[in-house]
VEXZA-820047 format. One record per residue (C-alpha): residue number from 1; x, y, z; residue in one letter. Coordinates in steps of 0.1 Angstrom, whole numbers, plus 5000, padded with zeros to 4 digits. Each point is the difference from the previous one (the first is absolute). Example, Ala and Ser with C-alpha at 12.3 -4.5 7.8 and 13.67 -1.06 7.14 Angstrom:
# residues 2
PT   num      X      Y      Z   residu
PT     1   5123   4955   5078        A
PT     2   5014   5034   4993        S
# end
This chain:
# residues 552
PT   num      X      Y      Z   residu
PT     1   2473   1995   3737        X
PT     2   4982   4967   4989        X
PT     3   5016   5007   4968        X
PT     4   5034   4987   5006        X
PT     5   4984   4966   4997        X
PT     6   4997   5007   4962        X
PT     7   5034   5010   4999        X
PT     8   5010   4969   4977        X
PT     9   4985   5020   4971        X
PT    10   5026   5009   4972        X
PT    11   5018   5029   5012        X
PT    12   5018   5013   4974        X
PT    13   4969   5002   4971        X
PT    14   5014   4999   4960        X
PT    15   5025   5022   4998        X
PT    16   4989   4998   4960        X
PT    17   4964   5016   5013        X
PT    18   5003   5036   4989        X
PT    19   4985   5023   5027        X
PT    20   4972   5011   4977        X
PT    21   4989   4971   4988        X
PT    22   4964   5002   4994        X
PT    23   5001   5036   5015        X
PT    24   4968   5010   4981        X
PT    25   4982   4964   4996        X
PT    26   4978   5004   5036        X
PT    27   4993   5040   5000        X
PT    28   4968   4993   5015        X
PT    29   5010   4975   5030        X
PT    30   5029   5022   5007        X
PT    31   4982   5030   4996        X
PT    32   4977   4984   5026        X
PT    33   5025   4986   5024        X
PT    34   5028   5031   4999        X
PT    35   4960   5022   5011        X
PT    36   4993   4976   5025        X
PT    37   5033   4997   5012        X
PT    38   5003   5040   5004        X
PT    39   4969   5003   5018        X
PT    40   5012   4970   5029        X
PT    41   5036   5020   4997        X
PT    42   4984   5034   5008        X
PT    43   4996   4995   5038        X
PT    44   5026   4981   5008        X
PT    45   5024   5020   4982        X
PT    46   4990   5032   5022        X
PT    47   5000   4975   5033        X
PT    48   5039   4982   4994        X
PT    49   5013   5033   4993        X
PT    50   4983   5008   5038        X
PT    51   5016   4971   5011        X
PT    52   5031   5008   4987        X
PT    53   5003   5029   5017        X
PT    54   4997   5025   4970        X
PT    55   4976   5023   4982        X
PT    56   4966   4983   4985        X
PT    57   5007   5014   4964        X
PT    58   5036   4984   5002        X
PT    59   4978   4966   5000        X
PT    60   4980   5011   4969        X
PT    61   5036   5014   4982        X
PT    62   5015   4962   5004        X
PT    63   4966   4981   4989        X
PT    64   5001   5021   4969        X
PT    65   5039   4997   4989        X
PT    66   5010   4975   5016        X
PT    67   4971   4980   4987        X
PT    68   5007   5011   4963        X
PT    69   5039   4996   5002        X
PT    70   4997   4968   5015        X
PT    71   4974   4990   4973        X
PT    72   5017   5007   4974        X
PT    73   5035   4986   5007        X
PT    74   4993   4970   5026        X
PT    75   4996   4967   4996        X
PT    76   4962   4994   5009        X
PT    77   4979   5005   4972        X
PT    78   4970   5008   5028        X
PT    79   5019   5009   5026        X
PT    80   4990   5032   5022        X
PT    81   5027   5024   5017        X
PT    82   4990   5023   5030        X
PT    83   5007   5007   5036        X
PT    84   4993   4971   5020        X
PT    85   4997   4996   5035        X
PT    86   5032   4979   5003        X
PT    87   5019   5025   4984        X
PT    88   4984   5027   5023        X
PT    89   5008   4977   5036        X
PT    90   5040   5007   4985        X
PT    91   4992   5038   4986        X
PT    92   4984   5012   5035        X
PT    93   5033   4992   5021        X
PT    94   5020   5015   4968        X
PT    95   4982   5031   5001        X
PT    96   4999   5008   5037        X
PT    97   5043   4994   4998        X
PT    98   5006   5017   4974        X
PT    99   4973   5021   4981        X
PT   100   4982   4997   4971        X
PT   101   5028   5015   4974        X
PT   102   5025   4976   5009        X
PT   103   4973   4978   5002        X
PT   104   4998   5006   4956        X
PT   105   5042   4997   5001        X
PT   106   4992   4963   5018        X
PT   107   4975   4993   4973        X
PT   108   5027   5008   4971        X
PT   109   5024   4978   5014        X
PT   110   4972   4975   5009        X
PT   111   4992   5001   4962        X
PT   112   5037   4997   4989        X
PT   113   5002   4967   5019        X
PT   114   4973   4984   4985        X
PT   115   5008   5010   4965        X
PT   116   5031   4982   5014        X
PT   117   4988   4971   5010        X
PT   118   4980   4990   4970        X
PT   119   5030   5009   4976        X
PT   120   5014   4971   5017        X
PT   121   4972   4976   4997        X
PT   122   4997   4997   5035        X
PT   123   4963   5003   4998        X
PT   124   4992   4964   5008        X
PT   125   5016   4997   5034        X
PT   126   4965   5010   5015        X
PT   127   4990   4968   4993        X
PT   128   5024   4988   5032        X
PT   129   4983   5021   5021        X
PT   130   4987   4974   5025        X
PT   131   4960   5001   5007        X
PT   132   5002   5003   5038        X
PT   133   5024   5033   4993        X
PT   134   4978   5014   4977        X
PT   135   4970   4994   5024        X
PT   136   5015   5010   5026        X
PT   137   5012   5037   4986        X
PT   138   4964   5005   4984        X
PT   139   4981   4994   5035        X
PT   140   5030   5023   5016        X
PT   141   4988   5028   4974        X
PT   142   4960   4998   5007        X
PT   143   5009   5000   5039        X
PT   144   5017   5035   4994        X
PT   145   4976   5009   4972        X
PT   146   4970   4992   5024        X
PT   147   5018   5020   5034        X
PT   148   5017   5026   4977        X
PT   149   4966   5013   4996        X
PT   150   4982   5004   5032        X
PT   151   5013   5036   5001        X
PT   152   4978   5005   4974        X
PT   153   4975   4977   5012        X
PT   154   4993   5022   5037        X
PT   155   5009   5033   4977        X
PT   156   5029   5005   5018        X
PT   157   5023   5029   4992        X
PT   158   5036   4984   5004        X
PT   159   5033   4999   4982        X
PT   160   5014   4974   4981        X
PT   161   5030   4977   5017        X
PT   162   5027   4981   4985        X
PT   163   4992   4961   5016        X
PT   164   4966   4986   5004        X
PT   165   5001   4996   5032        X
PT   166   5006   5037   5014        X
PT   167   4972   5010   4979        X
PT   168   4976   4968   5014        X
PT   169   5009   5008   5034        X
PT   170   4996   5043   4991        X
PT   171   4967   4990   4992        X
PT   172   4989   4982   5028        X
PT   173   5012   5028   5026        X
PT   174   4978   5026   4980        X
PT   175   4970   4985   4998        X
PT   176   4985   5019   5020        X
PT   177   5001   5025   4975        X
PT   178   4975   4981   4977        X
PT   179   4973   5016   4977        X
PT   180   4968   4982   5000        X
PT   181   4992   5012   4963        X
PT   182   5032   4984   4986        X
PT   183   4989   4969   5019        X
PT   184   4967   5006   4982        X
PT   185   5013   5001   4966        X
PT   186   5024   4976   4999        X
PT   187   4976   4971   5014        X
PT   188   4974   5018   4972        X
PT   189   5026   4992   4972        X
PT   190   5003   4966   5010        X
PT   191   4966   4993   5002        X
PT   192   4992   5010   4968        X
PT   193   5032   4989   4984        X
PT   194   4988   4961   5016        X
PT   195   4964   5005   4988        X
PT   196   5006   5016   4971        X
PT   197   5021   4969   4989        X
PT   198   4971   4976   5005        X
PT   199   4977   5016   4979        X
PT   200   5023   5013   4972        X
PT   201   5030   4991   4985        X
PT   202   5003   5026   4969        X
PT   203   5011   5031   5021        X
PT   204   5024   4992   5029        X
PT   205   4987   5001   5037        X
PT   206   5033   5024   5010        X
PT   207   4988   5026   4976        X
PT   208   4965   4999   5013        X
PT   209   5010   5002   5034        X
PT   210   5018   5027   4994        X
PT   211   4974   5019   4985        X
PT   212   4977   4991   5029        X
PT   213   5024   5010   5026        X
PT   214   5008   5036   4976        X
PT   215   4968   5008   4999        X
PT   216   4990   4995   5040        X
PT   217   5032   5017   5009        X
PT   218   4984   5028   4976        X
PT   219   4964   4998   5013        X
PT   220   5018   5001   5040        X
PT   221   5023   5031   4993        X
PT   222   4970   5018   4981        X
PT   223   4973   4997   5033        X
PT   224   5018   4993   5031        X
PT   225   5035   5017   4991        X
PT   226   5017   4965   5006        X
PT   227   5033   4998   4985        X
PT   228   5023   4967   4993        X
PT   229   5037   5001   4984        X
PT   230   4994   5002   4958        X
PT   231   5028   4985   4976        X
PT   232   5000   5041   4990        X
PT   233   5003   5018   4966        X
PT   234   5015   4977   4969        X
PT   235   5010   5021   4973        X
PT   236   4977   5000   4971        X
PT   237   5029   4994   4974        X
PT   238   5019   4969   4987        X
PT   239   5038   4993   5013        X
PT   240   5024   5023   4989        X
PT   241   5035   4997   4996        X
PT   242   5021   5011   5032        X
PT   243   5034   4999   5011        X
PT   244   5012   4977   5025        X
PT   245   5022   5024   5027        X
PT   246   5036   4987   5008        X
PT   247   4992   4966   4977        X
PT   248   5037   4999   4986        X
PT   249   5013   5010   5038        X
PT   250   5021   4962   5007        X
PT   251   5005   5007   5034        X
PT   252   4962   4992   5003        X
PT   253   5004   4972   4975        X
PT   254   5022   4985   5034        X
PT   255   4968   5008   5021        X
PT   256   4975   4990   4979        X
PT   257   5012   4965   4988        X
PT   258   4984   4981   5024        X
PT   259   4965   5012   4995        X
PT   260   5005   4996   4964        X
PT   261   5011   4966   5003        X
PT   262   4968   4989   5021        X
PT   263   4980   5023   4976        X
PT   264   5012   4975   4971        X
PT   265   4997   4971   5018        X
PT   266   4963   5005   5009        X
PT   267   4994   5013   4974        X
PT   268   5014   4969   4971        X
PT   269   4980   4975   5023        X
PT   270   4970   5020   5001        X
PT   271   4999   5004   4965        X
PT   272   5009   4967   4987        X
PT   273   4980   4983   5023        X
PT   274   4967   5022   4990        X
PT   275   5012   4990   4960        X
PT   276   5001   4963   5011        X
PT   277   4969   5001   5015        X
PT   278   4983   5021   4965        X
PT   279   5017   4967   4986        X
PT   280   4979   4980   5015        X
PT   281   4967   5021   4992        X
PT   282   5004   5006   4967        X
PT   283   5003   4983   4965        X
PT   284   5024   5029   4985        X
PT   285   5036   4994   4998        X
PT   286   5023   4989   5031        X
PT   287   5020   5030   5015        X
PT   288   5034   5000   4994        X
PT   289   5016   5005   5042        X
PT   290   5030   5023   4981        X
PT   291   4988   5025   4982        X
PT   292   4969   5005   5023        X
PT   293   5030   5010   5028        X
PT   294   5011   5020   4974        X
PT   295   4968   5017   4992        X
PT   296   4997   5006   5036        X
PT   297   5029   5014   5003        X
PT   298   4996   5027   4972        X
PT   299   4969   5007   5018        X
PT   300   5016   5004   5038        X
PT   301   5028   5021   4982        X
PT   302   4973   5025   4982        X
PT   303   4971   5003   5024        X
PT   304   5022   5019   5025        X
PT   305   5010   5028   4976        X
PT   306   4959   5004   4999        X
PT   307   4995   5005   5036        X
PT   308   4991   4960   5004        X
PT   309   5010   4975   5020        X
PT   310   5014   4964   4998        X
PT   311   4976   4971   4985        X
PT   312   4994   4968   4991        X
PT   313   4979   4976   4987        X
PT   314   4970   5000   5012        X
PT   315   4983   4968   5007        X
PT   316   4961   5012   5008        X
PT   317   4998   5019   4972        X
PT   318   5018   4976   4978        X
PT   319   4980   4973   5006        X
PT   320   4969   5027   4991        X
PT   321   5009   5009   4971        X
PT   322   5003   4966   4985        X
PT   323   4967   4990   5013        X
PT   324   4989   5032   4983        X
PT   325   5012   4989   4964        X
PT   326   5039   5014   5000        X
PT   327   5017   4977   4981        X
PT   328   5029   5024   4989        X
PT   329   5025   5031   5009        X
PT   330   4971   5026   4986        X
PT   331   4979   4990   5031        X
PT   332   5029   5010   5028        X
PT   333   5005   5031   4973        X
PT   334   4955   5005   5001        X
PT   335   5006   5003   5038        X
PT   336   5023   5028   4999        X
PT   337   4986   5020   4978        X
PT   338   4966   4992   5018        X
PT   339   5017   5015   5037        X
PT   340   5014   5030   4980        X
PT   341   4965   5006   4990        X
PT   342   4985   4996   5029        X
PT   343   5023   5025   5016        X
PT   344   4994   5027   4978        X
PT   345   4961   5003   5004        X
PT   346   4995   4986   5036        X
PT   347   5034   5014   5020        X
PT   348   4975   5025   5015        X
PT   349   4977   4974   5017        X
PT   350   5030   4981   5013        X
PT   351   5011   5027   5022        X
PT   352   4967   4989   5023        X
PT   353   5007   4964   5000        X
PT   354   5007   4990   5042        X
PT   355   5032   4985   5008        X
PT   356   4976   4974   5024        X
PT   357   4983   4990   4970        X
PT   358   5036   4992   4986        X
PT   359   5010   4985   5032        X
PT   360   4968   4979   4996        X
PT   361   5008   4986   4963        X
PT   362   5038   4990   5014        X
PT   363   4989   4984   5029        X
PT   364   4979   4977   4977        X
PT   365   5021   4996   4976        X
PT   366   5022   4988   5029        X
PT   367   4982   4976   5011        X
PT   368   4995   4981   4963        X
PT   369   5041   5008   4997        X
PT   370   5003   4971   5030        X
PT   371   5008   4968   4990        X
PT   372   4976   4977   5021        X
PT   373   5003   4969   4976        X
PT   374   5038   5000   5005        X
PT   375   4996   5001   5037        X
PT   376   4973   4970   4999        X
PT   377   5022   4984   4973        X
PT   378   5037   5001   5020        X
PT   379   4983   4996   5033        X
PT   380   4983   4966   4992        X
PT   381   5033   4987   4977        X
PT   382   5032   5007   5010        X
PT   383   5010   5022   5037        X
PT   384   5036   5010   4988        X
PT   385   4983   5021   4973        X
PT   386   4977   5012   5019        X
PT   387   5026   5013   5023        X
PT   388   5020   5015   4968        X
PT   389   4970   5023   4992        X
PT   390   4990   5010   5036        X
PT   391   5034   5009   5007        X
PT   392   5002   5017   4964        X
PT   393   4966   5019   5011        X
PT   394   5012   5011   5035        X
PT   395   5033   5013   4985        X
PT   396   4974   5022   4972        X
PT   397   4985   5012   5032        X
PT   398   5027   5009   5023        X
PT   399   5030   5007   4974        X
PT   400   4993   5007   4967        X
PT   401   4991   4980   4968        X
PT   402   5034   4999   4981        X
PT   403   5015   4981   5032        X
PT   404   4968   4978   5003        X
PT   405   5006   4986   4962        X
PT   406   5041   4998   5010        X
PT   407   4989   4983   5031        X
PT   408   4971   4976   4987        X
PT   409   5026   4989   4973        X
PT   410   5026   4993   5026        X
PT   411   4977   4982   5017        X
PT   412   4978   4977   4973        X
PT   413   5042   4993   4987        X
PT   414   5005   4986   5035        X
PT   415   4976   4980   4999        X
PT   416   5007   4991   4961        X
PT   417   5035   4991   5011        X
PT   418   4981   4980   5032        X
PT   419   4978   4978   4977        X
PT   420   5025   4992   4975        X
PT   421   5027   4990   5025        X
PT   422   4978   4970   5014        X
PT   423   5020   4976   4981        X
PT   424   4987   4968   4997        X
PT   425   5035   4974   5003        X
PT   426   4983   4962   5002        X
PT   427   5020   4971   5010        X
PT   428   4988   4974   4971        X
PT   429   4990   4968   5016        X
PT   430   5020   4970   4985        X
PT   431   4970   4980   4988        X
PT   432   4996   5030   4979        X
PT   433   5030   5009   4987        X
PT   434   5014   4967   4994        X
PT   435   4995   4988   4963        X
PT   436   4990   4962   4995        X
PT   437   5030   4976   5004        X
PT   438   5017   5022   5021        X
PT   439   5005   4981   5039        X
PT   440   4984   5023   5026        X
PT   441   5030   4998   5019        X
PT   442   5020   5021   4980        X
PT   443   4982   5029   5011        X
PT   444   5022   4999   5031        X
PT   445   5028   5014   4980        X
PT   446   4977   5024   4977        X
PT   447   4979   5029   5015        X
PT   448   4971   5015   4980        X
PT   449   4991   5032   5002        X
PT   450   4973   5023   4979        X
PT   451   4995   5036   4998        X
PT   452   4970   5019   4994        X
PT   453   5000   5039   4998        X
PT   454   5028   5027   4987        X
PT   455   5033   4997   5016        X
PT   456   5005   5037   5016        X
PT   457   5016   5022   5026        X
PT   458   4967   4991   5019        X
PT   459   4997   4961   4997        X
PT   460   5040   5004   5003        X
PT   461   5010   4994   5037        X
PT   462   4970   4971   5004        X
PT   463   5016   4987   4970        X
PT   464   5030   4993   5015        X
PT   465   4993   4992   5036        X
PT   466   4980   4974   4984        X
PT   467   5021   4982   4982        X
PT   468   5025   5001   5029        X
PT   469   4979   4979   5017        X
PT   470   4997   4973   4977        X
PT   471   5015   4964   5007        X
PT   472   5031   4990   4988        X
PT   473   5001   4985   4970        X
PT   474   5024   4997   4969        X
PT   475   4977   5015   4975        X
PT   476   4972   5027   5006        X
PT   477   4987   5009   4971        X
PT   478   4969   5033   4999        X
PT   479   4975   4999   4973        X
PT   480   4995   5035   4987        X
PT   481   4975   4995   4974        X
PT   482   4978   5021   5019        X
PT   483   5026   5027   5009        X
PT   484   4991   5028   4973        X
PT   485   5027   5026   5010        X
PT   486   5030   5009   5019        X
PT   487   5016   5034   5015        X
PT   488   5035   5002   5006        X
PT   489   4993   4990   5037        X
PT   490   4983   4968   4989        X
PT   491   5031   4996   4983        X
PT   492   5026   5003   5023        X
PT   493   4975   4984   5026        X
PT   494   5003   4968   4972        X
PT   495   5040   5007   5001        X
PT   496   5001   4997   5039        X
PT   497   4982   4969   4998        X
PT   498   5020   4982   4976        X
PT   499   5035   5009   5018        X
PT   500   4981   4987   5036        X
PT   501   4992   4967   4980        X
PT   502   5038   4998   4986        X
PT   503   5015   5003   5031        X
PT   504   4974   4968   5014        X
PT   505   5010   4979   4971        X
PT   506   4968   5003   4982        X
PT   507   4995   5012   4964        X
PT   508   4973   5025   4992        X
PT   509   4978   4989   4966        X
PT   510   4976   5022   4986        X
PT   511   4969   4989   4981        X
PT   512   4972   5013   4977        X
PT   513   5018   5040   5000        X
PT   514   4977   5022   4981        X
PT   515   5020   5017   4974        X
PT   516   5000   5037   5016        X
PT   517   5014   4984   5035        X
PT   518   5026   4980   4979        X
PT   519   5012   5031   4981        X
PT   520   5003   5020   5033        X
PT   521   5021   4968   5010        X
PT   522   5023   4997   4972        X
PT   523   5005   5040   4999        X
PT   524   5012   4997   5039        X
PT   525   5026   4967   4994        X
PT   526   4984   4985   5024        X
PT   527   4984   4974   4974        X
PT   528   5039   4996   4988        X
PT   529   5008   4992   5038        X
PT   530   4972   4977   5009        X
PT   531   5006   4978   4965        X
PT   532   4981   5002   4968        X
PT   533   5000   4961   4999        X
PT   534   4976   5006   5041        X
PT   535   4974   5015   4982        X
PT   536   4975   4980   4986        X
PT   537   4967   5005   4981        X
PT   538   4979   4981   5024        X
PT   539   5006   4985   5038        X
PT   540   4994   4964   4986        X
PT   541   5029   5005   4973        X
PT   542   5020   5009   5031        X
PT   543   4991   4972   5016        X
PT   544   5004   4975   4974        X
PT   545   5036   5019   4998        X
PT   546   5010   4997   5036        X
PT   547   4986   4965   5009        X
PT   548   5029   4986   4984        X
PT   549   5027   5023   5019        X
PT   550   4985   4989   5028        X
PT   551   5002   4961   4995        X
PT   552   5038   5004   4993        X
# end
């Protein structure tokens, strides 16, 4: 996700911006991008919810709602809500556990969070989310994406498992079983999809492909009886109100809470990194991070009671529909309308669409999901992040995603904590220190020192084993004008040190303390017990102050 390098945009937007401003001023360009945006959401709505482990018209059901809701009460004036292959990497495990009703309970509570977490402003902590994590998580997701469908890929007729890794390795003992048609069609769809894209932009290469592939897996069936696994019949309706079973039942509250949490999770970063990203495309209004988790959320806690599943924000599509001319929440509102459409006059034809041809569009879609410039980028700058989003992209792989970001940001904090603990503690030479008419000599009884860097639990022990070492003199003064903070480890790290240097015979002065240091200071006492009257403004006051003391 390249994105997170923009993340310095404002996250919060105007709170003063009403949510329809302008909401009729660009009916054409939103008309425009909310169509466009429909037509490059039509495919990959029916292949996430494939991914996912769930029906195809559950797909269509959450690009339509949850695209409205989310329109309508977010944060993103552009943004677009839908299934997204992140969201199905968590939803497949989700579904083989526990089934897709309790799968809708998750998505309620996953809703209920979010609602929760932008009530408390807590929308801008994505903008801590380290880039190596963030990296790492997105390449763990098109590594699953990519092997989750070679089922569908060699037309394989196999059930869905919980981990990625029982379902890579059920693949790979069954291959045997492969259907050369499938094969055919999915290699078909990408093909066109690729070529497609080079010679026109205005209708998206996934939908042609998936024509393409529709129509050979038609023309095969119709003269050489060759069949291939179809999506099957959607519904020619719109989403109807239904009724979640056992959705007030706590005792699956207990049992569903962590699936829900990593549903929010994934789903607030997703999101707000997608609106971030329209930020930087588009000359509309900034989202605001809060109410866009609380637009998603309304949408996570509706779409289920539809027969949908869990969204987000959809970065592709997003970034089409701005491109296209969306500039406000009609265009995200255009675009699921547009899908509702859609469904009631071509639901028929879908029924034909091949599941390879789907697999085909994923495994592309994949591929432009990894991010290459992040690994070029951290590999030729700095190996200890590289190692933070390797390790955050094997734990994707082999565990799940929710631990990979727990992990990545336990990690990247380590090495945070690592980096910020090199403090820098320089003996000042006397020639240096020394004002003018002030005998070199009386640097024998007057040691110098000068900190550079916050005073932490991590610079803490080198700190003091430091100082211990220094020579014996009757006045060691540190210069702290570059110390710009101090935990209460620093502190009593400071503390230790001053009752070492009492005990020798030698008084501790301070110089140059920035103001937050000496409040922390003053708060503690231990200003009162080192002396107001040893702190000076500058280490050539102090000097000028203890040269005397020293001649008596």
């Amino acid at each position: 996700m390249t994105q997170t390098g923009r993340l310095d945009h404002n996250l919060d937007g105007d709170p003063k911006n009403s949510r329809f401003k302008g909401f009729f001023n660009n009916f054409r360009g939103d008309l425009t991008g909310g169509l466009t945006a429909a037509v490059v959401a039509l495919p990959l709505a029916l292949a996430f919810a494939v991914a996912s482990g769930v029906e195809p018209k559950a797909g269509l059901y959450t690009a339509i709602v949850a695209g409205i809701v989310a329109a309508i009460f977010g944060g993103s004036p552009v943004q677009i809500t839908g299934p997204t292959g992140a969201m199905a990497v968590v939803l497949v495990g989700i579904v083989a556990k526990y089934g897709i009703e309790k799968v809708w309970i998750a998505g309620v509570m996953a809703g209920m969070i979010q609602i929760a977490l932008g009530v408390a402003k807590l929308g801008r902590l994505v903008k801590y989310m380290p880039y190596p994590v963030t990296a790492g998580f997105t390449n763990g997701i098109a590594v699953i994406i990519f092997c989750g469908q070679l089922n569908n890929f060699f037309g394989l007729h196999l059930p869905n498992q919980e981990h990625f890794l029982q379902s890579l390795w059920q693949t790979l003992t069954h291959l045997e079983g492969y259907n050369w048609l499938a094969i055919a069609l999915a290699l078909l769809t990408i093909g066109s999809k690729l070529l497609w894209n080079r010679v026109n932009q205005s209708v998206p290469g996934s939908l042609v492909g998936l024509v393409v592939a529709t129509i050979a897996a038609v023309i095969a069936k119709s003269l050489w009886n060759l069949e291939v696994p179809t999506i099957g019949i959607i519904p020619q309706s719109l989403p109807m109100p239904q009724t979640i079973p056992h959705w007030n039942d706590f005792s699956l509250v207990r049992q569903l809470i962590d699936p829900a949490i990593a549903l929010a999770a994934l789903g607030s970063i997703e999101s707000l990194l997608a609106a971030v990203v329209a930020d930087g495309m588009s000359v509309s209004d900034r989202h605001n991070s809060d109410q866009e988790l609380i637009g998603q959320g309304l949408a996570n806690m509706i779409v289920p009671f539809f027969g949908g599943i869990p969204a987000t924000g959809a970065i592709a599509r997003t970034a089409v529909n701005v491109r296209a001319g969306g500039k406000t929440r009609l265009s995200g509102i255009v675009h699921g309308i547009a899908l509702a459409l859609i469904v009631l006059v071509f639901a028929p034809l879908a029924s034909q669409i091949p599941l390879a041809a789907l697999a085909g569009i994923l495994m592309i879609t994949s591929i432009r999901m990894m991010e290459w410039e992040a690994i070029g980028l951290l590999l030729h700058t700095t190996y200890a992040d590289f190692s933070v989003m390797m390790l955050t992209w094997l734990v994707t792989v082999c565990f799940d995603l929710v631990l990979a970001v727990e992990v990545g940001l336990i990690a990247a904090g380590i090495l945070f904590i690592k980096r910020m603990s090199e403090l820098s503690l320089v003996k000042m030479p006397e020639d240096s220190v020394f004002p003018s008419g002030v005998p070199i000599g009386f640097g024998k009884h007057i040691a110098v020192y000068r900190i550079d860097g916050p005073m932490f639990f991590g610079a803490a022990e080198q700190f003091v084993t430091f100082l211990r070492d220094a020579p014996e003199v009757r006045y060691l003064i540190l210069r702290m004008r570059y110390v710009p903070s101090m935990d209460t480890t620093g502190l009593v790290a400071l503390e230790e040190i001053f009752h070492d240097l009492k005990r020798h015979d030698c008084q501790l002065i301070l110089s140059a303390l920035r103001p937050e240091v000496e409040q922390l200071l003053d708060r503690s006492g231990l200003l009162a017990e080192i002396g107001r009257e040893n702190c000076f403004e500058s280490t050539e006051t102090a000097l000028h102050k203890l040269v005397p003391n020293i001649a008596m």
